[in-house]
N, C-alpha and C positions, 0 to 999 in steps of 0.2 A: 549558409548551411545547405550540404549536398540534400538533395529529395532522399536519397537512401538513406541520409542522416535522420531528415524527421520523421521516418515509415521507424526506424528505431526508437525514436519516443515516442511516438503512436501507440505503436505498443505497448508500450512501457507503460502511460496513463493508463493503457485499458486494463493491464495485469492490475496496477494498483485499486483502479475500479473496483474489478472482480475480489481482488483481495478483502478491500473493505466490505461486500460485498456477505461474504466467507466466512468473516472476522464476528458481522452482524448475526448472520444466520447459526452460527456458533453460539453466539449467546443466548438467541433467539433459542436454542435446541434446549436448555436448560438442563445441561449434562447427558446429554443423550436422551432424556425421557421425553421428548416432543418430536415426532417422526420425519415428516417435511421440513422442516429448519434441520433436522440434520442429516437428509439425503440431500439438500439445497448444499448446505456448509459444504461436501467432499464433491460436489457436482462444480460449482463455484471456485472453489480451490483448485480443482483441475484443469479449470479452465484458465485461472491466473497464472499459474504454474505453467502451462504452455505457453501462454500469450508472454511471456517472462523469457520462456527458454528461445522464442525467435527473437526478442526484443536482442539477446543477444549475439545474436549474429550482425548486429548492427551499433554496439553500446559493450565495452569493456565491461568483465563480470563485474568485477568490485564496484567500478562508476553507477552499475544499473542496481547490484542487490541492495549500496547502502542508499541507493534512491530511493525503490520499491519497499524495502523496510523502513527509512524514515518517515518517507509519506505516510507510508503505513500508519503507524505510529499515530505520527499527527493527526489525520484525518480519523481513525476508531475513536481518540481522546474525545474530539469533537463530538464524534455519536456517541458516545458512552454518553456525554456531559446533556446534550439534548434528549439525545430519544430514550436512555437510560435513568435522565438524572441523578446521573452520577456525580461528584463534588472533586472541584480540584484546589490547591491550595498554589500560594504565590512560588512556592518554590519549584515546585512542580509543573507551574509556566514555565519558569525562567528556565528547564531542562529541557524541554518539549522547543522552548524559544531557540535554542543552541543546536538541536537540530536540527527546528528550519534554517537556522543561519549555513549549519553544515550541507545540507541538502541543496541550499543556493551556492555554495560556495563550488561541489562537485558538478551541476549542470555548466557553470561559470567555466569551470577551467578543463570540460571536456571537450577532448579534442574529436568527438563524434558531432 
């Protein structure tokens, strides 16, 4: 892999970061009514959302947003389930499991 290839998914992890990041402070805000979690949530979000928009200059749109949304995904489950305890059911692995499987399958067969 070219070095200009992995400064593309450099990126890419760190939007996702930020995103979950975003996705937390989000919940954290509790509908708007808690101040800093929700100046955090659109500060953080902006920050993804750029670190995203240069990822692509280096990572085909589609290859990058169903990465960055699948991760996505994944990873909030996870905080939801810890830092939230929140409850997840078998089935609801087994969908979350299919888009890790999709999300490996797109790093696999890109040609970035």
């Amino acid at each position: 892999m070219k070095a200009e290839g992995s400064w593309g998914w450099i990126l890419l992890f760190l939007a996702i970061l930020f995103e979950l990041s975003g996705t937390t402070s989000m919940k954290l805000s509790a509908g708007f009514t808690k101040l800093w979690p929700s100046i955090l949530m659109f500060v953080l979000y902006g920050i993804s959302f750029t670190l995203l928009n240069f990822a692509l200059s280096y990572i085909d749109v589609g290859v990058a947003y169903a990465i960055w949304s699948g991760v996505g995904i994944v990873l909030i489950t996870a905080v939801g389930i810890v830092m939230f305890k929140e409850s997840i059911n078998m089935t609801q692995l087994l969908w979350i499991s299919l888009i890790v499987i999709g999300v490996i399958g797109l790093k696999v067969s890109s040609k970035s």
